[in-house]
DOSESE-942753 format. One record per residue: chain; x, y, z of N, C-alpha, C, O in turn; residue in one letter; residue number from 1. Coordinates in steps of 0.001 Angstrom, whole numbers. Each point is the difference from the previous one (the first is absolute). Layout:
  kette     n.px     n.py     n.pz    ca.px    ca.py    ca.pz     c.px     c.py     c.pz     o.px     o.py     o.pz  rest   nr
      A        X        Y        Z        X        Y        Z        X        Y        Z        X        Y        Z     A  NUM
...
END
This chain:
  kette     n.px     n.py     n.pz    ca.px    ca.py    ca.pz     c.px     c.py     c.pz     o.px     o.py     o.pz  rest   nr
      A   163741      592   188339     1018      -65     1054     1155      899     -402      291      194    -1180     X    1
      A      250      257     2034     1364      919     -405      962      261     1489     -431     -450     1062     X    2
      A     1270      933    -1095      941       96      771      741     1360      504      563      791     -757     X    3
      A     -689     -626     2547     1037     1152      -55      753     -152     1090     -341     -417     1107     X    4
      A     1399      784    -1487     1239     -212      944      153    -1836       31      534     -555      961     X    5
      A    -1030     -148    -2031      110    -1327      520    -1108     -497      452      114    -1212     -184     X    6
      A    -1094     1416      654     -954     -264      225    -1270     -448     -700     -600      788     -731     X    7
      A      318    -1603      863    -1070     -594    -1124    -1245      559      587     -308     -355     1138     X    8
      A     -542     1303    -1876    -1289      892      109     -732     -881     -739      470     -580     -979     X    9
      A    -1624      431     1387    -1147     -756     -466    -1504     1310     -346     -538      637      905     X   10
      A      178     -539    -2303     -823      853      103    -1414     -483      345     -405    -1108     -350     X   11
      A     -285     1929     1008    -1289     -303      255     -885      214    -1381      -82     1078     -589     X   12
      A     -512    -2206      216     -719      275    -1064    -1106      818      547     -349      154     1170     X   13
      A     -244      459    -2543    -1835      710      363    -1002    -1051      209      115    -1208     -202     X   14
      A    -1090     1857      630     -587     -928      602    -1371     -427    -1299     -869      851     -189     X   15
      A      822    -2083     -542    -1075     -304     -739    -1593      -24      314     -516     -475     1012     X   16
      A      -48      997    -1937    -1673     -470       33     -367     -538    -1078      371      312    -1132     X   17
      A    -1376    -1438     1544     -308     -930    -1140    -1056      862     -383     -753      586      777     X   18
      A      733     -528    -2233    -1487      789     -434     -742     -841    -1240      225      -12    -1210     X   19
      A    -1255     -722     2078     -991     -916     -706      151      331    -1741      328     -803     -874     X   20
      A     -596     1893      760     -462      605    -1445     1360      312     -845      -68      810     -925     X   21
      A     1610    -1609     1317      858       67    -1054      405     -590     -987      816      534     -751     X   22
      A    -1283    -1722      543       67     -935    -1030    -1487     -392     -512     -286    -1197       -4     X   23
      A     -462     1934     -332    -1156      451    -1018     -248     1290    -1076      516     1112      112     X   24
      A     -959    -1322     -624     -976     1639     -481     -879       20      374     -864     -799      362     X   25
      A     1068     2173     -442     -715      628     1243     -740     1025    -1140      434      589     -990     X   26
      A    -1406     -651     1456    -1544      825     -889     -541      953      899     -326     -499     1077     X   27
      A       73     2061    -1217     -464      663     1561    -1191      210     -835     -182     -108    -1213     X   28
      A     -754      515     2420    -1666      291     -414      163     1382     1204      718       77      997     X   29
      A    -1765      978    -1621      275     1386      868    -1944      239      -71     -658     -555     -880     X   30
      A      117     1308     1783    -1122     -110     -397     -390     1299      947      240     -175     1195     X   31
      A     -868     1591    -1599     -741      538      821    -1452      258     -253     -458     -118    -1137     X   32
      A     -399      523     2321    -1311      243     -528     -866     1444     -566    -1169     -128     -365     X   33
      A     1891     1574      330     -423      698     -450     1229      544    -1000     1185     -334        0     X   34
      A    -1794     1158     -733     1193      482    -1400      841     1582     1188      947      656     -432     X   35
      A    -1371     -476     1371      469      930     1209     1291     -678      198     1099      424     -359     X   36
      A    -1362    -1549      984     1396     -689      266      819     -574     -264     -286     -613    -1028     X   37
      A     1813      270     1540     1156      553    -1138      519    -2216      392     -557     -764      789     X   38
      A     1443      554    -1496      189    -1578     -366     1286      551      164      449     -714     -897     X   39
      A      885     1583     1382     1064       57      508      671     -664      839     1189     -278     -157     X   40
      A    -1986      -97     1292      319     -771     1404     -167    -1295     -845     1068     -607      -84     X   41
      A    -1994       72     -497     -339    -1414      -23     1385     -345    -1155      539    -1100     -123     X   42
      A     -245     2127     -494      495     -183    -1218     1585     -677      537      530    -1070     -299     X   43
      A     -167     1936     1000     1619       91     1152      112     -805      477     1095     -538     -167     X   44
      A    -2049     -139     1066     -490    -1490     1144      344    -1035    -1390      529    -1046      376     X   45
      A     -672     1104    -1511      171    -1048     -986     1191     -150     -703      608     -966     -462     X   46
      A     -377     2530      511     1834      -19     -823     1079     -507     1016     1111     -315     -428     X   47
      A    -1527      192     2298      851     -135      664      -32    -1168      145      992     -491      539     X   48
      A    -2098     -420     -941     -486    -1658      355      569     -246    -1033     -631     -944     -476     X   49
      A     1888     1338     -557      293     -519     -883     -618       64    -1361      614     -395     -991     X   50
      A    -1812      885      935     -892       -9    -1331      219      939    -1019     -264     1172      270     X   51
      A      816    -1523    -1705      292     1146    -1135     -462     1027     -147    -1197     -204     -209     X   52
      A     1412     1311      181    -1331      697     -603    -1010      258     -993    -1014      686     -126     X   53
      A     1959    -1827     -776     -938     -216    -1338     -776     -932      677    -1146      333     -303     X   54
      A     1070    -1356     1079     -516    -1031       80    -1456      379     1303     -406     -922      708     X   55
      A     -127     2169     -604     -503      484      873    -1526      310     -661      -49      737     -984     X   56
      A     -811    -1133     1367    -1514      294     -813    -1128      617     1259     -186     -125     1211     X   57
      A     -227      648    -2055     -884     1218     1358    -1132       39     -314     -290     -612    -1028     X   58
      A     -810     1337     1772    -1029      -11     -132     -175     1540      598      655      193     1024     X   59
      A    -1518     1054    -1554      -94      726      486    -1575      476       29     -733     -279     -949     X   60
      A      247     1021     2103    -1365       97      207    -1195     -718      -77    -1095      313     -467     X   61
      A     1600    -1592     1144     -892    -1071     -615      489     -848     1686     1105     -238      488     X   62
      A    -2230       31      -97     -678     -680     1305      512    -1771       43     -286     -694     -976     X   63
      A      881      204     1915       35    -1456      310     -995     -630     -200      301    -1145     -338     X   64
      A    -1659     1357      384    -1309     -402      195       32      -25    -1271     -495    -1110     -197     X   65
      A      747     1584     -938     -314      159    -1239     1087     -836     -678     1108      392     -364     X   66
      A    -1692    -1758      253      964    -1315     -689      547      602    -1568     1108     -317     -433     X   67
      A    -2225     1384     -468      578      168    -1167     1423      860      245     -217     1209      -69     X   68
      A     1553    -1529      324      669      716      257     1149     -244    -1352      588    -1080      -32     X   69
      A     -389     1815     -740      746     -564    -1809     1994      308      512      888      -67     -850     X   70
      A     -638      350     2198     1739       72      187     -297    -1320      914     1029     -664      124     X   71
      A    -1953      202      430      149    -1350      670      -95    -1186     -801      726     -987      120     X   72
      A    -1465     1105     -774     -155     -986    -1572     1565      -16     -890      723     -962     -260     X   73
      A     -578     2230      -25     1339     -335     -480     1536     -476      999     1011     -477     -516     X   74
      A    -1134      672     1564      637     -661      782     -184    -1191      443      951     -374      686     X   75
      A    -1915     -503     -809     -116    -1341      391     -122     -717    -1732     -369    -1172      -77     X   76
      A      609     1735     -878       46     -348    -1338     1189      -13     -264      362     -820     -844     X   77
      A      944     1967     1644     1216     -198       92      962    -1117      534     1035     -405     -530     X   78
      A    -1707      -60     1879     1013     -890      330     -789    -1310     -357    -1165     -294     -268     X   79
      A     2569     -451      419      409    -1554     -528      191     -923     1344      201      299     1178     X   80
      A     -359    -1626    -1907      354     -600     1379     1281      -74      289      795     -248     -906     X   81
      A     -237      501     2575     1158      442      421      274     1233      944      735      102      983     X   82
      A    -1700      939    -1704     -143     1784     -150     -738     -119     1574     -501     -972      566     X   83
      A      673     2438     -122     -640      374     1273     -788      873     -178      531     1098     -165     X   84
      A    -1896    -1119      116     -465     1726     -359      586      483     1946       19     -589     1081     X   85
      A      294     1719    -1504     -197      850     1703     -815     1592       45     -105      905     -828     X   86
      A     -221    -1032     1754     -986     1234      213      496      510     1787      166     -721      984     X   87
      A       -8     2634    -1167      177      207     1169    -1029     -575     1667      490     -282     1093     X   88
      A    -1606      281    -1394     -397    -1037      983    -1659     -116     -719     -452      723     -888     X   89
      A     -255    -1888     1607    -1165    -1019     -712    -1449      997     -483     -853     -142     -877     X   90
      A     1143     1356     2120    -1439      661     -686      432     1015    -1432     -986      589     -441     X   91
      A     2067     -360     -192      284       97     -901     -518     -879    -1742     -214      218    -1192     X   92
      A      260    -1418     2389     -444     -745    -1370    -1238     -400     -209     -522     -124    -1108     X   93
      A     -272     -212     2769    -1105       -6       62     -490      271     1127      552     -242     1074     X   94
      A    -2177     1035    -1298     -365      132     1581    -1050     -728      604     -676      388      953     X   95
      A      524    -1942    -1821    -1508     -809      901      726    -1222     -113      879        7     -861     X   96
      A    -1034    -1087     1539      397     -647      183     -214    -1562    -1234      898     -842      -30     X   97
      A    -2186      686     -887       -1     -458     -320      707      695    -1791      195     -678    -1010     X   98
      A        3     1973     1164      717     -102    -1475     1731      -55      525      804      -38     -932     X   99
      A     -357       35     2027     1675      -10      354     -193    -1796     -149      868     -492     -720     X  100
      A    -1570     -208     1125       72    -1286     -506      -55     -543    -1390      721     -899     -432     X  101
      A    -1782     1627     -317      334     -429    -1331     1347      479     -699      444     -400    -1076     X  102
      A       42     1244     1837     1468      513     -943      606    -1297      391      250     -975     -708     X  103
      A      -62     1160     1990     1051     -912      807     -283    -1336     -939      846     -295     -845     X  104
      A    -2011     -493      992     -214    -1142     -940      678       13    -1152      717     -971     -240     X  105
      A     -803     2186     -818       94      -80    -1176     1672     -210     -251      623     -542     -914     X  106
      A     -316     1039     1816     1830      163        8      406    -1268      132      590     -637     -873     X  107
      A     -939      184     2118      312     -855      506     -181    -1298    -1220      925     -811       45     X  108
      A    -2077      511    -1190     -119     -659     -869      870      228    -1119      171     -786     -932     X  109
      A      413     1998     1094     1180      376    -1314      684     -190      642      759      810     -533     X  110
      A       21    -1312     1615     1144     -852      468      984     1415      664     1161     -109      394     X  111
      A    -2267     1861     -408      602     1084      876      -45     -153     1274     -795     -642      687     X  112
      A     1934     1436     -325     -332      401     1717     -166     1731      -88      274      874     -823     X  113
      A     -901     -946     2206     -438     1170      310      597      396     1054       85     -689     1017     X  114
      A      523     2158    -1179      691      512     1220     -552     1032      728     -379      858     -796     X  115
      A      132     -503     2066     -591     1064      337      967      756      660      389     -184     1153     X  116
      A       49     1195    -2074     1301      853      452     1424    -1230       39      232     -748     -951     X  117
      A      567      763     2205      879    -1163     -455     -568    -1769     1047      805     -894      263     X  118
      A    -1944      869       29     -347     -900      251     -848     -683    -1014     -989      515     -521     X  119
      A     1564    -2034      206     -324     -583    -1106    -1672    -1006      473      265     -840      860     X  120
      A    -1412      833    -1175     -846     -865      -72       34    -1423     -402     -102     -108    -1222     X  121
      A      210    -1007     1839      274    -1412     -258    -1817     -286      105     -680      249      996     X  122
      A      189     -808    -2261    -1409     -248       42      128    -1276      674     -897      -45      841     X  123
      A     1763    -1272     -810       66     -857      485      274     -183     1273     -109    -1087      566     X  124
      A      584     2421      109      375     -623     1356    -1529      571      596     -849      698     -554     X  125
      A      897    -1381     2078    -1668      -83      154      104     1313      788     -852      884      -88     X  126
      A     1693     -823      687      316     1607     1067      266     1039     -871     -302     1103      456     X  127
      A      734    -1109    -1478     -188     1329    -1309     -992      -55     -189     -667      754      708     X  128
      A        0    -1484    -1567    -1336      375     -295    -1222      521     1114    -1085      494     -306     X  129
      A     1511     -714     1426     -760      234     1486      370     1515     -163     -966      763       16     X  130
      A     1912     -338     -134      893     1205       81     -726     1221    -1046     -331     1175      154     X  131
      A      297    -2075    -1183     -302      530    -1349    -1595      739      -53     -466     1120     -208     X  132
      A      -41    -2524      541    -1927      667      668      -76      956     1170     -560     1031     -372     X  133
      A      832     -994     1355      168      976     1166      672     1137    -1020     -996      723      -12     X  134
      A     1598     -277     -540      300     1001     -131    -1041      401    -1274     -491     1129       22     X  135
      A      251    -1778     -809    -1368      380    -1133    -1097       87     1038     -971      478     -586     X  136
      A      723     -668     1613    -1213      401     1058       19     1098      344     -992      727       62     X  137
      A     1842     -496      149     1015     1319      659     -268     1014     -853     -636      924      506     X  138
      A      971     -797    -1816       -2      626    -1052    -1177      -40     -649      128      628    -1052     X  139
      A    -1278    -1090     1179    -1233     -122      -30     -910     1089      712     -845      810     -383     X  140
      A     1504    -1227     1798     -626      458      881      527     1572       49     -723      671      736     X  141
      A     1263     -298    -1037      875     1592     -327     -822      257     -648     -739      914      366     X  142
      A      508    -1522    -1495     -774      518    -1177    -1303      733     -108     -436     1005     -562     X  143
      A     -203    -2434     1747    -1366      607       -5      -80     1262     1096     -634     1021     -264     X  144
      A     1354    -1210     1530      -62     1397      761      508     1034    -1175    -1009      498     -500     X  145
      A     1820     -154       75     -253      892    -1263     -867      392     -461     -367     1158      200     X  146
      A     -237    -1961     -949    -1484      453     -619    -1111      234     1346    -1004      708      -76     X  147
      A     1217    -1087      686    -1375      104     1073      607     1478      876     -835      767      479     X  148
      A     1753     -588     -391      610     1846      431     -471      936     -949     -432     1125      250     X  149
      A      559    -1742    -1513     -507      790    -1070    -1454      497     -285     -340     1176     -123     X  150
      A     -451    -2275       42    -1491      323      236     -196      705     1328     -689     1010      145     X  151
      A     1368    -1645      822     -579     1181     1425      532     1252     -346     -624      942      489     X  152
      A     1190     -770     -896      830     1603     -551    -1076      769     -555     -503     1101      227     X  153
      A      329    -1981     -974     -853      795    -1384    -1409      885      624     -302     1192      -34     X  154
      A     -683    -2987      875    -1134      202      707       32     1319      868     -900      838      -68     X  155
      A     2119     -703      978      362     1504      610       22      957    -1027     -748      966      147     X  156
      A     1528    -1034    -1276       59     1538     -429    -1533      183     -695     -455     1111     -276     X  157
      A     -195    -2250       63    -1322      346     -962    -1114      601     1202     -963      650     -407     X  158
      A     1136     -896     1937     -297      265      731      350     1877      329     -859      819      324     X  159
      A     1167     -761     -367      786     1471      233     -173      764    -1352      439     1146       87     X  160
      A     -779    -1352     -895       78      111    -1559      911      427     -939     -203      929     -781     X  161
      A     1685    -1913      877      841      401     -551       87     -207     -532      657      687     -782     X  162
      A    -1276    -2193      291     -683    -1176    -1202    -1225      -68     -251     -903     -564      618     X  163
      A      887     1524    -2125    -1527     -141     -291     -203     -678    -1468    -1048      112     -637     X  164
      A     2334     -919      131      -33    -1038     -960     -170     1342    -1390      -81     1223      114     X  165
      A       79    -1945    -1131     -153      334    -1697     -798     1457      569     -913     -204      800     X  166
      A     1171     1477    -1124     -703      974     -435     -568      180    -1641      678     -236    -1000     X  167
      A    -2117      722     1020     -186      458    -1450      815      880     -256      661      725      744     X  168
      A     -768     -863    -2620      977     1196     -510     -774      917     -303      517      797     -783     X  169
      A    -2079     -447     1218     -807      873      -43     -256     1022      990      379     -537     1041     X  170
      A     -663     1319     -844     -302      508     1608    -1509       27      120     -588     -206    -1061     X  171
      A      -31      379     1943    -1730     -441      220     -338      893    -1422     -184     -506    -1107     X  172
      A      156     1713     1374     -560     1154     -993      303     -544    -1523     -835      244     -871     X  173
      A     1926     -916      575      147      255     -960     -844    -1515     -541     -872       56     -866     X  174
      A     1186    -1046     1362     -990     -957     -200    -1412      224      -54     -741     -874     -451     X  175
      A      316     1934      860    -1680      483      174     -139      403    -1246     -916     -355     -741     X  176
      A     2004     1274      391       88      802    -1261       84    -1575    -1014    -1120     -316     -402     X  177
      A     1977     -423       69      203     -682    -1173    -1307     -885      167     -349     -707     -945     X  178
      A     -410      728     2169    -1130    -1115     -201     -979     1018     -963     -396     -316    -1122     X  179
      A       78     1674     1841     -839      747     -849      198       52    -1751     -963      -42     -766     X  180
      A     2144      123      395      434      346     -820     -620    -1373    -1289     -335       72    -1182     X  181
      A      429    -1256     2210     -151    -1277     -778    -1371     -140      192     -354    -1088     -453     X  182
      A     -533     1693      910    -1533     -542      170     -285      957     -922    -1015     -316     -622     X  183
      A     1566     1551      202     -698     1006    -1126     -195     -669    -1731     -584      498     -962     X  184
      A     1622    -2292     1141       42     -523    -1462     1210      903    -1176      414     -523    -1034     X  185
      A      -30     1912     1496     1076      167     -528     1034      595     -751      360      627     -997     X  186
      A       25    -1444     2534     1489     -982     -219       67    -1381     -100     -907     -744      375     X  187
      A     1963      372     -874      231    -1101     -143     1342     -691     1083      797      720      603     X  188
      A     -797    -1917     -561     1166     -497     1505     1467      539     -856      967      487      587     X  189
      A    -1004     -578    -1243     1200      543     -392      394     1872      -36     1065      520      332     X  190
      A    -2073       33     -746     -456     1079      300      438      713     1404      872      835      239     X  191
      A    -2059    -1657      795      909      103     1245     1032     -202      683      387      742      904     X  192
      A      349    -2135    -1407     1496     -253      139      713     1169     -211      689      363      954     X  193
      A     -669      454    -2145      860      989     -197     -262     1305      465      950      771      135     X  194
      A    -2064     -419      122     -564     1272      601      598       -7     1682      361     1067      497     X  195
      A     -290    -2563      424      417       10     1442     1042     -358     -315      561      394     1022     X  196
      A      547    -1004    -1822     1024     -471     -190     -131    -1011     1003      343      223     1161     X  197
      A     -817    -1324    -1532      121    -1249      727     -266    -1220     -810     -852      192     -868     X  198
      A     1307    -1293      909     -601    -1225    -1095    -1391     -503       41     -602     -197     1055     X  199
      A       65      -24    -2338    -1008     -626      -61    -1060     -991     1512    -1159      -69      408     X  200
      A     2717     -584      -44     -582    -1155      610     -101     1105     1445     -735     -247      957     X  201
      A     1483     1275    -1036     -593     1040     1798    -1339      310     -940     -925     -561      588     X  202
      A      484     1116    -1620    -1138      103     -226    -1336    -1212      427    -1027       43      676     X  203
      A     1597     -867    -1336    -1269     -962      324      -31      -91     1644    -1080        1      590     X  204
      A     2402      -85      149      -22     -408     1344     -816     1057     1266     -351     -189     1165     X  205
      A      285     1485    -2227     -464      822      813    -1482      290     -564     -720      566      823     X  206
      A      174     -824    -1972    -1293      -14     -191     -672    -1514      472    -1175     -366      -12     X  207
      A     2099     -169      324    -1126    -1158     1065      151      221     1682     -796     -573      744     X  208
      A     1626     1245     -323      -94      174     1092    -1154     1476      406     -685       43     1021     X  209
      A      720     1083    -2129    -1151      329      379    -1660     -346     -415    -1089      532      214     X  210
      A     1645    -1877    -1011    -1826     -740      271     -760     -754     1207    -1180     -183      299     X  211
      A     2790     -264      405     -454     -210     1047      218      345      893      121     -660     1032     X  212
      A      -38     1496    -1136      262     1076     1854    -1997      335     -192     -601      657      850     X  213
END
């Protein structure tokens, strides 16, 4: 309050927001799926939700689908009961529905909550957890159209022949040549390893493929 000319001015305070995630620690989890892509955005979404940056554990080039994940392990080894892990949103942490439940479980038994971005997960209320599954469906279901774009991708370019998988490190001729070379008795596989410059094991791989062609 203050005064001018006599007048008693009343200031307008700012206007408050309650933010679930201020009286905890707060643990961030960051997670992308190829070593191509960058953990910047997820990283920012966590420093702005309040989360340290020491206190931030990542996972890089390594798939939701793929439970061995060693920055998600050490982040749910980090927090205590009290602590929030948060993650910029759920397919980050997982993308099928029955491993976003076993996290969720496991937290939930260490007495954590789980935040998805700044909305907090209540395992006990019955409309969160409703909330919680619909969106691991969701994120499931992303997942697999993913992979299933991917194989149709592929099936097209192998179609067209843009995908013709593993090439030998031989060329026809020269495989004709190292088979001759090995039916004369000699050489030896090592012999030929160093004469085509290729390893042993392209040796053997290519003297059985021309036994059975």
């Amino acid at each position: 309050m203050s005064h001018i000319n006599g007048t008693e001015i009343f200031a307008k305070e700012a206007p408050y927001t309650y933010n679930p995630l201020m009286k905890t620690t707060l643990i961030g989890y960051a997670r992308c799926s190829t070593d191509k892509q960058d953990l910047s955005a997820q990283k920012q979404a966590l420093l702005e939700l309040g989360v340290s940056d020491d206190l931030i554990y990542t996972d890089h080039g390594l798939t939701g689908t793929n439970r061995k994940r060693p920055g998600l392990d050490q982040a749910i080894a980090a927090v205590r009961e009290g602590d929030t892990l948060v993650v910029p949103k759920l397919d980050r942490l997982a993308r099928s529905v029955p491993d976003a439940r076993a996290i969720a479980d496991e937290l939930a038994a260490k007495g954590v909550k789980l935040a998805l971005g700044a909305a907090v997960y209540d395992p006990t209320d019955p409309m969160g957890k409703m909330f919680f599954n619909i969106l691991a469906t969701f994120a499931e279901f992303e997942s697999d159209l993913i992979r299933m774009r991917t194989r149709e991708g592929m099936a097209i370019a192998r179609a067209k022949g843009k995908l013709r998988g593993k090439q030998p490190k031989l060329s026809e001729k020269q495989q004709k040549e190292l088979g001759r070379m090995h039916a004369t008795g000699e050489y030896s596989i090592s012999d030929l390893a160093e004469l085509f410059v290729v390893s042993r094991p392209t040796v053997y791989r290519t003297l059985n493929r021309i036994q059975q062609a």
